[in-house]
PDB file of N, CA, C and O in Angstrom:
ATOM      1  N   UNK A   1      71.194 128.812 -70.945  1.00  0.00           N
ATOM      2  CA  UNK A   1      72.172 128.957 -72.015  1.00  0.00           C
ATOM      3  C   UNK A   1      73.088 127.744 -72.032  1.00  0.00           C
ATOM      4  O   UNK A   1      73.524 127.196 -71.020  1.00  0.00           O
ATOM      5  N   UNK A   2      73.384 127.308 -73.531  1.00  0.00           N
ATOM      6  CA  UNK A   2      74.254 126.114 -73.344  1.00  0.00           C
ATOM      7  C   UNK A   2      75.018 126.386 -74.584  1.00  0.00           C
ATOM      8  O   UNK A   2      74.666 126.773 -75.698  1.00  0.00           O
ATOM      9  N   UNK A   3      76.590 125.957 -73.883  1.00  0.00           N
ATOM     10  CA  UNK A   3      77.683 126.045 -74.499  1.00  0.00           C
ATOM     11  C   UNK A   3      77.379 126.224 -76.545  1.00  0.00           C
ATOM     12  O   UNK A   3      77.580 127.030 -77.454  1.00  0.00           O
ATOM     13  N   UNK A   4      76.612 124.440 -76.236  1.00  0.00           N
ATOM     14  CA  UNK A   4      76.213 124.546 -77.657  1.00  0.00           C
ATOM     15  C   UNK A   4      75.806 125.485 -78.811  1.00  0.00           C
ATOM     16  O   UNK A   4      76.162 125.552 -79.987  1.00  0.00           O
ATOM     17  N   UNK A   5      75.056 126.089 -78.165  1.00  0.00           N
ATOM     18  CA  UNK A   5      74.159 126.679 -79.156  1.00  0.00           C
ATOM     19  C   UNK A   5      74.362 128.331 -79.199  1.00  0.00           C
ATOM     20  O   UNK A   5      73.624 129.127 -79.779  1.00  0.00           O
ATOM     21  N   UNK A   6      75.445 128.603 -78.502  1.00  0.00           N
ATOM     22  CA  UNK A   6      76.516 129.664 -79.028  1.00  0.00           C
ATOM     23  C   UNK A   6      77.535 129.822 -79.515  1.00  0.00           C
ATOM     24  O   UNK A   6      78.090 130.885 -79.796  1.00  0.00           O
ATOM     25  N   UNK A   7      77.893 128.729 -79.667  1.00  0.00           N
ATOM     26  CA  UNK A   7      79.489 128.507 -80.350  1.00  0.00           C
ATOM     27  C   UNK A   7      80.465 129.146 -79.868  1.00  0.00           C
ATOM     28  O   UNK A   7      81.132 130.032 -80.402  1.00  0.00           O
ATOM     29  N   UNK A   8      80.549 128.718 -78.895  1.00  0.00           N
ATOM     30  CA  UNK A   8      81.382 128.678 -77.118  1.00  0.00           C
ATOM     31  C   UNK A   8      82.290 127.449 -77.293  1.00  0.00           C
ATOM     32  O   UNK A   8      81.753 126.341 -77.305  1.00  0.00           O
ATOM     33  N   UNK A   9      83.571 127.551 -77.424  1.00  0.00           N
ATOM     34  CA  UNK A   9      84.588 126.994 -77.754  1.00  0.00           C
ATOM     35  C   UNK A   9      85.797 127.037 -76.703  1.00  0.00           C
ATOM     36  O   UNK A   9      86.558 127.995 -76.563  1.00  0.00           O
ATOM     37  N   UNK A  10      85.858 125.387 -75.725  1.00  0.00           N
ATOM     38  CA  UNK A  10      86.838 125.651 -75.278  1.00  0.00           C
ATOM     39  C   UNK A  10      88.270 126.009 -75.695  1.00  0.00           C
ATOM     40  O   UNK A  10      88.545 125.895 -76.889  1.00  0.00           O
ATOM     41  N   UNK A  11      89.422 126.524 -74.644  1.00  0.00           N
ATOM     42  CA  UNK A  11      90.234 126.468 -75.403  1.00  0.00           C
ATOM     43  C   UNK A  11      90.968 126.120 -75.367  1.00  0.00           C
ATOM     44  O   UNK A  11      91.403 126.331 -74.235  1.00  0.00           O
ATOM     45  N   UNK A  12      92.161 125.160 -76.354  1.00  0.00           N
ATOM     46  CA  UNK A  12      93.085 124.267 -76.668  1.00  0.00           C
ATOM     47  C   UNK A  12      94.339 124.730 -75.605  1.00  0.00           C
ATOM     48  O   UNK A  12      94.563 125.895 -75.277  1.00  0.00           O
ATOM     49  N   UNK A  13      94.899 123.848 -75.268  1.00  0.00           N
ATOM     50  CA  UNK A  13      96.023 124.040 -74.571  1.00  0.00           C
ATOM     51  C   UNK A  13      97.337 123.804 -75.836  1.00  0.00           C
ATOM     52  O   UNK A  13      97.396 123.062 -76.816  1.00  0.00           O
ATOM     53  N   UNK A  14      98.245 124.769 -75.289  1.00  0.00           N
ATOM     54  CA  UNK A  14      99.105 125.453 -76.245  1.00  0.00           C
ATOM     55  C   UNK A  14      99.857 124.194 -76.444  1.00  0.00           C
ATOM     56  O   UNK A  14     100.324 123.955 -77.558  1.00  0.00           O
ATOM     57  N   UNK A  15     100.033 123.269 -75.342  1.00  0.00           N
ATOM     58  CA  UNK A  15     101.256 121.991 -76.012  1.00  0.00           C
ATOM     59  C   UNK A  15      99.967 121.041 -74.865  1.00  0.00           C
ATOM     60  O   UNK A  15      99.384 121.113 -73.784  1.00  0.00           O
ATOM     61  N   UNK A  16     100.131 120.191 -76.100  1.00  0.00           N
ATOM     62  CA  UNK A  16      99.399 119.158 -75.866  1.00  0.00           C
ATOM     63  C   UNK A  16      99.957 117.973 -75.508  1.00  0.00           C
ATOM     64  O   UNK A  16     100.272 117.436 -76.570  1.00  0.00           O
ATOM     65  N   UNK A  17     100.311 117.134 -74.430  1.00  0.00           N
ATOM     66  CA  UNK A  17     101.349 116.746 -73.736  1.00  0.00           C
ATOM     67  C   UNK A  17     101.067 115.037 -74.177  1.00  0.00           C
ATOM     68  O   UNK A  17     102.020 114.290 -74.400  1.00  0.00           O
ATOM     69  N   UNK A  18      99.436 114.507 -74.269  1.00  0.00           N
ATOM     70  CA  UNK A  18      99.033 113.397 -74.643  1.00  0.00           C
ATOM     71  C   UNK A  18      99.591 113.414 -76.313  1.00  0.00           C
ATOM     72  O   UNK A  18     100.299 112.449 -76.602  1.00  0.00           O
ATOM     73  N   UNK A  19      99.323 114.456 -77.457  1.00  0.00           N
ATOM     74  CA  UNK A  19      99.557 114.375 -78.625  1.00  0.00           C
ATOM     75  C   UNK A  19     101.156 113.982 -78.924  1.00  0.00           C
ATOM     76  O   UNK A  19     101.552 113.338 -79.895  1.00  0.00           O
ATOM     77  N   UNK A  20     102.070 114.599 -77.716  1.00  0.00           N
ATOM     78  CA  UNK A  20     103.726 114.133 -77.840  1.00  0.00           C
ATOM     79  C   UNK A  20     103.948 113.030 -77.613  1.00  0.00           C
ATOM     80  O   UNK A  20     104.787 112.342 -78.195  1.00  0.00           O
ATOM     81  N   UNK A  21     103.207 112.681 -76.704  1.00  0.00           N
ATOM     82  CA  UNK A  21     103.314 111.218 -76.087  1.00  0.00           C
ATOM     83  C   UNK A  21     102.692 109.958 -77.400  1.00  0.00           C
ATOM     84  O   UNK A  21     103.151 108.823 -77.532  1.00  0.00           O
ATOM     85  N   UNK A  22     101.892 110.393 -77.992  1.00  0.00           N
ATOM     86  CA  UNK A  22     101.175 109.566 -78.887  1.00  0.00           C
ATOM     87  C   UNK A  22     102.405 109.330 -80.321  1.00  0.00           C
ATOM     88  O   UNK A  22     102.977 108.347 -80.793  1.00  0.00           O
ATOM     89  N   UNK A  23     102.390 110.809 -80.634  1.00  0.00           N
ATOM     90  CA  UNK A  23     104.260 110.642 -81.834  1.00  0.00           C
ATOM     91  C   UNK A  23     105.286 110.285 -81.259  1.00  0.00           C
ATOM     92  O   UNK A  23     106.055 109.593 -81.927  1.00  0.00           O
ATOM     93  N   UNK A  24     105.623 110.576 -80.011  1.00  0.00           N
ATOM     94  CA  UNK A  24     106.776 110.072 -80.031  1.00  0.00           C
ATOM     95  C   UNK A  24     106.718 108.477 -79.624  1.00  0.00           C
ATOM     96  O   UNK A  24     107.737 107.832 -79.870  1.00  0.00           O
ATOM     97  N   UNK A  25     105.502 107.726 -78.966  1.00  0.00           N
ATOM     98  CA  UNK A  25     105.384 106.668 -79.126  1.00  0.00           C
ATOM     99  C   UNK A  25     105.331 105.632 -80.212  1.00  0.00           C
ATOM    100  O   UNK A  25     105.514 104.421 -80.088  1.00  0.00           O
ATOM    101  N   UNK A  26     104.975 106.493 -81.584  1.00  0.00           N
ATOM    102  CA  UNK A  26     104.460 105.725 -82.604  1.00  0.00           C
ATOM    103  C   UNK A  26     106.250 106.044 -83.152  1.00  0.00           C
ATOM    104  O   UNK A  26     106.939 105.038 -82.987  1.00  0.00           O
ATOM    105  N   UNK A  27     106.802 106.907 -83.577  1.00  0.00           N
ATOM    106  CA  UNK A  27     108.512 106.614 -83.977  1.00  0.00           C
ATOM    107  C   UNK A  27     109.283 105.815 -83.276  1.00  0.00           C
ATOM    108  O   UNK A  27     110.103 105.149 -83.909  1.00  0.00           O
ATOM    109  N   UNK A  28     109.223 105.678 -81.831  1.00  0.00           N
ATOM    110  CA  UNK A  28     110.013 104.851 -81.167  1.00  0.00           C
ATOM    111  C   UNK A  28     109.432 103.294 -81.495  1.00  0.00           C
ATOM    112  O   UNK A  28     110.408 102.560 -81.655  1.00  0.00           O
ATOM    113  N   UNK A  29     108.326 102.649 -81.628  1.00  0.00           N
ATOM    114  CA  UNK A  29     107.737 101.423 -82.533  1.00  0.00           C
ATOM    115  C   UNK A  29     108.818 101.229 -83.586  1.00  0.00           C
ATOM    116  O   UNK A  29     109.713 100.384 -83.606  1.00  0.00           O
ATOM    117  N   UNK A  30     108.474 102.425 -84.663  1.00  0.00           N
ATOM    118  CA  UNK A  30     108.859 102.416 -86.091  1.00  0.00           C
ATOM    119  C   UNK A  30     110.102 102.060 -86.218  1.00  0.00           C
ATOM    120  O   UNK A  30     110.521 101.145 -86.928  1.00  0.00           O
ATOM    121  N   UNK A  31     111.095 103.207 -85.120  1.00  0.00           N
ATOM    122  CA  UNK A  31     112.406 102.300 -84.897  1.00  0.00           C
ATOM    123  C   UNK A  31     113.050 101.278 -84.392  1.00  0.00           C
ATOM    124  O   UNK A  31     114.209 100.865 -84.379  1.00  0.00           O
ATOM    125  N   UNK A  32     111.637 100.849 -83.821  1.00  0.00           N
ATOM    126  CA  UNK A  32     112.046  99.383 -83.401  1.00  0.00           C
ATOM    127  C   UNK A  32     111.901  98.371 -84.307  1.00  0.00           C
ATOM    128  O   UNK A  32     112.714  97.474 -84.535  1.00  0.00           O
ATOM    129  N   UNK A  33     110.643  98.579 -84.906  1.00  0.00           N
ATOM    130  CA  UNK A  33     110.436  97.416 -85.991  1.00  0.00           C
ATOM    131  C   UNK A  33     111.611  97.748 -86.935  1.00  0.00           C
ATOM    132  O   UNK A  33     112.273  96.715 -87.035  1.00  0.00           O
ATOM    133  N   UNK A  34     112.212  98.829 -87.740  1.00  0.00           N
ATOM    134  CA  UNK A  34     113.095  98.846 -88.828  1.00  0.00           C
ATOM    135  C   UNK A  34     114.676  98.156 -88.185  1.00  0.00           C
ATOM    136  O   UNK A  34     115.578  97.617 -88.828  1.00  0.00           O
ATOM    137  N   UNK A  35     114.568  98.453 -86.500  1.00  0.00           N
ATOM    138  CA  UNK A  35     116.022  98.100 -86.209  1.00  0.00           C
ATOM    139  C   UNK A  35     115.917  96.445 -86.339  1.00  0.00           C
ATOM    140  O   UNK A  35     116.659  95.695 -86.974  1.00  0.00           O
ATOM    141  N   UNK A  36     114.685  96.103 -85.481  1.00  0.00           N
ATOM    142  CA  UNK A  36     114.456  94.343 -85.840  1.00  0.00           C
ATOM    143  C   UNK A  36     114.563  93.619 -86.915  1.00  0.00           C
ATOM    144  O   UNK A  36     114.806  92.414 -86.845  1.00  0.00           O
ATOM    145  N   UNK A  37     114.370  94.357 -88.234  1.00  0.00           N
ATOM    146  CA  UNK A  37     114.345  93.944 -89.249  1.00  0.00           C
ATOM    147  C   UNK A  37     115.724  93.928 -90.057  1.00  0.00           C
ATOM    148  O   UNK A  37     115.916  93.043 -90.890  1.00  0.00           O
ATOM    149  N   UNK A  38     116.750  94.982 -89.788  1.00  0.00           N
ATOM    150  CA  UNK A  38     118.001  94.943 -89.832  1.00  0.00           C
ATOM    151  C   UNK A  38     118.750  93.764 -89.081  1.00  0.00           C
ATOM    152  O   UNK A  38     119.417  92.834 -89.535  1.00  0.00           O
ATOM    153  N   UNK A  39     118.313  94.223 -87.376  1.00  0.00           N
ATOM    154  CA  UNK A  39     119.516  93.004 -86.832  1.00  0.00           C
ATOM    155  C   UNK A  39     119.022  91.000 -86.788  1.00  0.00           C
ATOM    156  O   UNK A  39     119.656  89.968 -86.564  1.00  0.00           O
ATOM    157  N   UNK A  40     117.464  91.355 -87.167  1.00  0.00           N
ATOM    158  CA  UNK A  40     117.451  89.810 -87.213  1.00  0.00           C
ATOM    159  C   UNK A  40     116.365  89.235 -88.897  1.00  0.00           C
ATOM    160  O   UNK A  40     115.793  88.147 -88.966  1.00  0.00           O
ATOM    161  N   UNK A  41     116.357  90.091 -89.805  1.00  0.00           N
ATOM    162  CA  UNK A  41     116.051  89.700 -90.737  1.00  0.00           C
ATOM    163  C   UNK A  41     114.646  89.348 -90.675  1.00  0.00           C
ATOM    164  O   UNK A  41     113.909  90.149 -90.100  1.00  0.00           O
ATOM    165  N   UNK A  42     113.961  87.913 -91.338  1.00  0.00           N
ATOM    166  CA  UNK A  42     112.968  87.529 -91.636  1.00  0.00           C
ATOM    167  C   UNK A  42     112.889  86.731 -89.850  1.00  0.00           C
ATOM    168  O   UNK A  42     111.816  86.723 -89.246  1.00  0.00           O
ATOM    169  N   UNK A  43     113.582  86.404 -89.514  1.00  0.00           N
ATOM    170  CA  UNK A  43     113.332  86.145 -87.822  1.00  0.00           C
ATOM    171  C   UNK A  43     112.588  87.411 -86.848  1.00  0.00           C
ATOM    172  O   UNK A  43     111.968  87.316 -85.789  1.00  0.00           O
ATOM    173  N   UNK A  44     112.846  88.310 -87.472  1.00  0.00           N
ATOM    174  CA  UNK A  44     111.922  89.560 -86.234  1.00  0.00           C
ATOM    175  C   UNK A  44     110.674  89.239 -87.145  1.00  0.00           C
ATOM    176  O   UNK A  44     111.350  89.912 -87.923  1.00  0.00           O
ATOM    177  N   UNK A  45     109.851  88.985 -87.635  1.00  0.00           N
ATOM    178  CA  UNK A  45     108.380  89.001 -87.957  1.00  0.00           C
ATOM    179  C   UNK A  45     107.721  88.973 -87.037  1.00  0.00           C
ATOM    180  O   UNK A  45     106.914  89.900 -87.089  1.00  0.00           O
ATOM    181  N   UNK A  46     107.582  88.208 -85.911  1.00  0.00           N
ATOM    182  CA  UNK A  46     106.918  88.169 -84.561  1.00  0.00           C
ATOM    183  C   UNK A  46     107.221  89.042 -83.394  1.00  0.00           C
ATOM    184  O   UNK A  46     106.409  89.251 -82.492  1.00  0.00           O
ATOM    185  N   UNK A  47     108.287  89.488 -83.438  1.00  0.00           N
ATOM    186  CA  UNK A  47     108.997  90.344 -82.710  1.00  0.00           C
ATOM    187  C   UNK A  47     108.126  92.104 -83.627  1.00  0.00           C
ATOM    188  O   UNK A  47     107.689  93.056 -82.980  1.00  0.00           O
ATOM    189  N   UNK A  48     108.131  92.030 -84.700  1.00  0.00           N
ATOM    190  CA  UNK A  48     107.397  92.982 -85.058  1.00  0.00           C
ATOM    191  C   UNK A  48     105.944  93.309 -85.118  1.00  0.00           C
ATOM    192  O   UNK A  48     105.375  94.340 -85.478  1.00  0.00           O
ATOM    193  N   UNK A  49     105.432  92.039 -84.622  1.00  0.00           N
ATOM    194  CA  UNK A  49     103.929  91.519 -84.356  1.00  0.00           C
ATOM    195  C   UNK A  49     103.695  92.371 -83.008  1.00  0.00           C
ATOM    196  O   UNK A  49     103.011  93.386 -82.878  1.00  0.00           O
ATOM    197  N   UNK A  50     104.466  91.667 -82.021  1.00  0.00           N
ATOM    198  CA  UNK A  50     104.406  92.286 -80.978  1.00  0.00           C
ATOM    199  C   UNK A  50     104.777  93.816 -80.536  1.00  0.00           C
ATOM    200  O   UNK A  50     104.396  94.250 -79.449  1.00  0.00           O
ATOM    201  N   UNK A  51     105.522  94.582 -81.421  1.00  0.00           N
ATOM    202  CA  UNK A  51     105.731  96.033 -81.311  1.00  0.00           C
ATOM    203  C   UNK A  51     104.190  96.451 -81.652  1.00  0.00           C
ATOM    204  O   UNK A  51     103.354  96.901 -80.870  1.00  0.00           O
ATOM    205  N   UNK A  52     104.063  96.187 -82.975  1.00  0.00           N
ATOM    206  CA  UNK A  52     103.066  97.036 -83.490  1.00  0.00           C
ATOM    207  C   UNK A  52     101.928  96.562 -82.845  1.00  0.00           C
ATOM    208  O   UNK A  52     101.050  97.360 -83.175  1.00  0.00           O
ATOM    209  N   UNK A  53     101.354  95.581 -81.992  1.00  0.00           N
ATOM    210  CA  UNK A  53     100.452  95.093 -80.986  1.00  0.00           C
ATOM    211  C   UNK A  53     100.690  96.267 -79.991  1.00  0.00           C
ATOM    212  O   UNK A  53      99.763  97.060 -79.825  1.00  0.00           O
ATOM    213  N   UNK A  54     101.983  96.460 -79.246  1.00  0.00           N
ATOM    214  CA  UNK A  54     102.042  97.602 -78.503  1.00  0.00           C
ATOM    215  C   UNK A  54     101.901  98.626 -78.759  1.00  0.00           C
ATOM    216  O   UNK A  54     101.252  99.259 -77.926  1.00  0.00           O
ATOM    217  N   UNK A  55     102.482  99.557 -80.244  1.00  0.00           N
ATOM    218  CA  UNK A  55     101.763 100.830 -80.586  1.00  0.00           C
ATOM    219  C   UNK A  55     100.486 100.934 -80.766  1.00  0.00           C
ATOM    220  O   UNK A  55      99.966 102.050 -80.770  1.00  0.00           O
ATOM    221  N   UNK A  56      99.764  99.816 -80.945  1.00  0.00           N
ATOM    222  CA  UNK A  56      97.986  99.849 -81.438  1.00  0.00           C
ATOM    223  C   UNK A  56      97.106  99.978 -79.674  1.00  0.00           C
ATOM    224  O   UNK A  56      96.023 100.468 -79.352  1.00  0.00           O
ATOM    225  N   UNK A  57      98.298  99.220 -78.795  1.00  0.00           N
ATOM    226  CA  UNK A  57      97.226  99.285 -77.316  1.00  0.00           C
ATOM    227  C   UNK A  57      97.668 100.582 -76.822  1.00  0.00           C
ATOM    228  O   UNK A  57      96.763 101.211 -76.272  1.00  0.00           O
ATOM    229  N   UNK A  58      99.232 101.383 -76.875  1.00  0.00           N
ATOM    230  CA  UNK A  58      99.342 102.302 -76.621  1.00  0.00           C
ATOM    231  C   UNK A  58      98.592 103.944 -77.236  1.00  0.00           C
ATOM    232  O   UNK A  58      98.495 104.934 -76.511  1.00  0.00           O
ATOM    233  N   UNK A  59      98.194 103.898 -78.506  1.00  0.00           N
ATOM    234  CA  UNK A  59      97.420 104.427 -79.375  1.00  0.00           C
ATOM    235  C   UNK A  59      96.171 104.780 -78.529  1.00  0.00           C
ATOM    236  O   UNK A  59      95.927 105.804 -77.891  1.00  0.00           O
ATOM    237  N   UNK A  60      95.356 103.505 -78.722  1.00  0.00           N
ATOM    238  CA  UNK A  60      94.205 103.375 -77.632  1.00  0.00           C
ATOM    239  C   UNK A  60      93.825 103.662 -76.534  1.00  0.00           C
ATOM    240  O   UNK A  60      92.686 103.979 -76.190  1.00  0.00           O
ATOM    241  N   UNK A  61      95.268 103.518 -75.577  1.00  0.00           N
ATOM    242  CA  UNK A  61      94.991 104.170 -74.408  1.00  0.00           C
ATOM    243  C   UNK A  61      95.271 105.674 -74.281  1.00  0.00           C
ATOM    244  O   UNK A  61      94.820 106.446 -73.434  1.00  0.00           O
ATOM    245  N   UNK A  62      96.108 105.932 -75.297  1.00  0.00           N
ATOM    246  CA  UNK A  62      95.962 107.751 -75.257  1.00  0.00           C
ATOM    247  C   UNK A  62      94.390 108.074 -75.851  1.00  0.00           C
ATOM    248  O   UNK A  62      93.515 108.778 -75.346  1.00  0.00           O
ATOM    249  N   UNK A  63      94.373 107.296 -77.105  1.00  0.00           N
ATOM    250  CA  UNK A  63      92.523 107.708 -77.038  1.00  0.00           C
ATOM    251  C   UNK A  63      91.505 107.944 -76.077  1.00  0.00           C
ATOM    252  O   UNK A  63      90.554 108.715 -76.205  1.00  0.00           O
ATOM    253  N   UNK A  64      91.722 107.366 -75.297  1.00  0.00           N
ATOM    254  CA  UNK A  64      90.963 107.057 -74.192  1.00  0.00           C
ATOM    255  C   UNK A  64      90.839 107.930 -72.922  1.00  0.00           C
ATOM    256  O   UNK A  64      89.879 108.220 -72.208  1.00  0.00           O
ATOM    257  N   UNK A  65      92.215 108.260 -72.893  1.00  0.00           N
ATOM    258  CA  UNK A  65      92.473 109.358 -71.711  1.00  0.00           C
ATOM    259  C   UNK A  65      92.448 110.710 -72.794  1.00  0.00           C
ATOM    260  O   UNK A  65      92.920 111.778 -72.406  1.00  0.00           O
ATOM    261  N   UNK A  66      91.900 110.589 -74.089  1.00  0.00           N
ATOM    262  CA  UNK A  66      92.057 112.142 -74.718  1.00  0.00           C
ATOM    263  C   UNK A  66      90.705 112.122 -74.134  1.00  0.00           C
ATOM    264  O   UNK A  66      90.389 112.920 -73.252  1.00  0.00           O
ATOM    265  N   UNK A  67      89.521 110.821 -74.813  1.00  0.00           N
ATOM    266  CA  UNK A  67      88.418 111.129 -74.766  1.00  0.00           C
ATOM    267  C   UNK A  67      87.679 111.841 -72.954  1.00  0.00           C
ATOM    268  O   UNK A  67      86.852 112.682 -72.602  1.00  0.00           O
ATOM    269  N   UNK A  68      88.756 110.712 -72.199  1.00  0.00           N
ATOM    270  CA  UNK A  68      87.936 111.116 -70.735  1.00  0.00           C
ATOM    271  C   UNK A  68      88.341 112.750 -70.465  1.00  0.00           C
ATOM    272  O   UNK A  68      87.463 113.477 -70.002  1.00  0.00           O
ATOM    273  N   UNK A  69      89.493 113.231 -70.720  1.00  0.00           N
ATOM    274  CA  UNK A  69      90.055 114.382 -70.721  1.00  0.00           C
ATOM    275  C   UNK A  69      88.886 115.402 -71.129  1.00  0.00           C
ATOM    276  O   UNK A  69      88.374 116.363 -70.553  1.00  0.00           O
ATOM    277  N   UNK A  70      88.662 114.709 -72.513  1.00  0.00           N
ATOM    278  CA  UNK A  70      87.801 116.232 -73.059  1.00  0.00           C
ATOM    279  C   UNK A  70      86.091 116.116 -72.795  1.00  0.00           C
ATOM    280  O   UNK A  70      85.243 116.982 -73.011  1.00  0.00           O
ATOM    281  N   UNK A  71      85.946 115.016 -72.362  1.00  0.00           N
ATOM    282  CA  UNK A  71      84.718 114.699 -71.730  1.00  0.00           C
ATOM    283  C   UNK A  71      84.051 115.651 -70.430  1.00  0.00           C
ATOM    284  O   UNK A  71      83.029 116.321 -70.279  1.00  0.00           O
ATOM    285  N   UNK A  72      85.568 115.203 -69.378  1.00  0.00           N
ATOM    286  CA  UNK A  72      85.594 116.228 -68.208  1.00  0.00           C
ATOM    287  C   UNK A  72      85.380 117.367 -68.372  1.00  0.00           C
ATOM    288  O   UNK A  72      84.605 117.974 -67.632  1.00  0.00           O
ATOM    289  N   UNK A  73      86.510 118.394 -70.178  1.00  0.00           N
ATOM    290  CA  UNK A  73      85.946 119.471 -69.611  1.00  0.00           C
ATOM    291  C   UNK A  73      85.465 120.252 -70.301  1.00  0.00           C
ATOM    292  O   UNK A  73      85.765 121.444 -70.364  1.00  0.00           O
ATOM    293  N   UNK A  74      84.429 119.533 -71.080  1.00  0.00           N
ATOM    294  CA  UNK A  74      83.274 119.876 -71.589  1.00  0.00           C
ATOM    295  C   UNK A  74      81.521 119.879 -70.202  1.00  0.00           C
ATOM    296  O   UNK A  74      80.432 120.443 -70.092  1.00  0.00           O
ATOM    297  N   UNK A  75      82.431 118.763 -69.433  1.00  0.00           N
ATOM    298  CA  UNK A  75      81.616 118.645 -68.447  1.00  0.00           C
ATOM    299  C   UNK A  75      81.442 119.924 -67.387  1.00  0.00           C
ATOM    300  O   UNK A  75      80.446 120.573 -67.067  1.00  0.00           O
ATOM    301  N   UNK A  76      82.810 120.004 -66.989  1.00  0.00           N
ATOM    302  CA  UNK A  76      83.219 121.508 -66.110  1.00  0.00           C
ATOM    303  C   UNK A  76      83.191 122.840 -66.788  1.00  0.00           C
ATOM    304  O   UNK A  76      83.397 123.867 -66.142  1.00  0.00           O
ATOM    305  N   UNK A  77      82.882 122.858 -68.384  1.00  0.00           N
ATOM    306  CA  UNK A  77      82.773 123.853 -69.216  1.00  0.00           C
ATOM    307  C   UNK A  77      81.244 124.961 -68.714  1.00  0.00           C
ATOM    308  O   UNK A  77      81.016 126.126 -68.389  1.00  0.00           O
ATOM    309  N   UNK A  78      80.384 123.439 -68.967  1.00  0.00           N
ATOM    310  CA  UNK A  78      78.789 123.430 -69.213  1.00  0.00           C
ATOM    311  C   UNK A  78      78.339 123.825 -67.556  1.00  0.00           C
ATOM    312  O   UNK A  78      77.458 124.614 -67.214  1.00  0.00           O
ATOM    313  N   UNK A  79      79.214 123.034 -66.701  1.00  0.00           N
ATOM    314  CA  UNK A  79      78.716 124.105 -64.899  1.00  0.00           C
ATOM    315  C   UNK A  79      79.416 125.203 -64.947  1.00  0.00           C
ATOM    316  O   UNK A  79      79.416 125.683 -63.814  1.00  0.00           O
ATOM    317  N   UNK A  80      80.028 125.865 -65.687  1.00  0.00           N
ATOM    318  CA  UNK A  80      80.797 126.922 -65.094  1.00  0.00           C
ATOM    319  C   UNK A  80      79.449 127.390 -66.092  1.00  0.00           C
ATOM    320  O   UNK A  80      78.522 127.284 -65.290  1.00  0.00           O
ATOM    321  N   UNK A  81      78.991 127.736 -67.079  1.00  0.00           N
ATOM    322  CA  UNK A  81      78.271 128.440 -67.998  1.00  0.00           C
ATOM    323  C   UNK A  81      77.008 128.420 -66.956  1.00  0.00           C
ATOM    324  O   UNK A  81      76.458 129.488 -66.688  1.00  0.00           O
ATOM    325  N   UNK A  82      76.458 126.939 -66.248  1.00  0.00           N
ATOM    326  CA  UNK A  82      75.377 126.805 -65.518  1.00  0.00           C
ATOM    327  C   UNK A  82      75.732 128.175 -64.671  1.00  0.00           C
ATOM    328  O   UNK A  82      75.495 129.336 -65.003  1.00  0.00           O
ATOM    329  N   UNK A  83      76.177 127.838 -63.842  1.00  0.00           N
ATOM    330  CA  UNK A  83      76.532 128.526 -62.606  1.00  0.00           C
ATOM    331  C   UNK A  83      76.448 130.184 -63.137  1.00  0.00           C
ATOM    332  O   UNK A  83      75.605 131.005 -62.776  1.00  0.00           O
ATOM    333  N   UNK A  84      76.983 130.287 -63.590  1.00  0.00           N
ATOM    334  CA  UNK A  84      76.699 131.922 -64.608  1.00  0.00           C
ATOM    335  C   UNK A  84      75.669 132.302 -64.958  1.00  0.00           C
ATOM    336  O   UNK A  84      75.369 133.408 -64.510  1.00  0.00           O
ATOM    337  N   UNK A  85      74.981 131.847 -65.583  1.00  0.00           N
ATOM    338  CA  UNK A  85      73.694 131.673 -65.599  1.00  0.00           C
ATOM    339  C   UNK A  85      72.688 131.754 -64.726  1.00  0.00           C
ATOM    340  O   UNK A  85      71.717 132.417 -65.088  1.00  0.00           O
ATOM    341  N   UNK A  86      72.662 131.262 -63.686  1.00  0.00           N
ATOM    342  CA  UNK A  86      72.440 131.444 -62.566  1.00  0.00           C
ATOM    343  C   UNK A  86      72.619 132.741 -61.725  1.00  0.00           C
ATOM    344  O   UNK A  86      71.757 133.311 -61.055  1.00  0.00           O
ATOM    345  N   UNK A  87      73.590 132.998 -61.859  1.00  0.00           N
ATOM    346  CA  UNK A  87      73.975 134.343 -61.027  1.00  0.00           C
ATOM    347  C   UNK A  87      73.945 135.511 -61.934  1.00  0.00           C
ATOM    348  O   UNK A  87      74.130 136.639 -61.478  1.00  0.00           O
ATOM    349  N   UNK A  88      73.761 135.345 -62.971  1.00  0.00           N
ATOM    350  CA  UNK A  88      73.118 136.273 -64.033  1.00  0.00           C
ATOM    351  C   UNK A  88      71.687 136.562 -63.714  1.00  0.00           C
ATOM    352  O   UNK A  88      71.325 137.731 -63.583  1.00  0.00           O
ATOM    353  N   UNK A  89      70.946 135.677 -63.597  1.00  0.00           N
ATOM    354  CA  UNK A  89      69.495 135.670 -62.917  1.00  0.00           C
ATOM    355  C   UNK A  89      68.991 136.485 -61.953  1.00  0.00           C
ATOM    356  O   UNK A  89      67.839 136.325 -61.550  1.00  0.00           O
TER     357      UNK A  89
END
């Protein structure tokens, strides 16, 4: 038996701690670039280069740890179903 092909659905954790981290990373950017643009005008352009360079690598690396996250436990999903399976036998 595999997860798949019953429509066996892990389940979501109630607060998602990477998804807070991802918004509240991307507003704290936003207010940086709008404050740069207030206190130094057409001089923050590069200074805003480099924020939004940091929200795009920070972005990415929450991608990344979502993907290994849900990788794992789809991985530990599919032995716990094995293992059941097994002892169902």
């Amino acid at each position: 038996m595999r997860a798949e092909n019953y429509g066996d659905v892990m389940p979501s954790p109630a607060f998602d701690k990477l998804r807070a981290l991802a918004i509240g990373s991307q507003a704290i950017g936003l207010i940086l670039i709008m404050t740069l643009e207030t206190v130094m005008g057409n001089a923050a352009r590069p200074w805003q280069g480099v924020v939004l360079a940091g929200m795009l690598a920070t972005a990415l690396s929450i991608a990344l740890v979502r993907l290994y996250r849900r990788n794992l436990a789809r991985k530990r999903w599919a032995e716990r179903l094995e293992a059941k399976d097994h002892d169902d036998a």
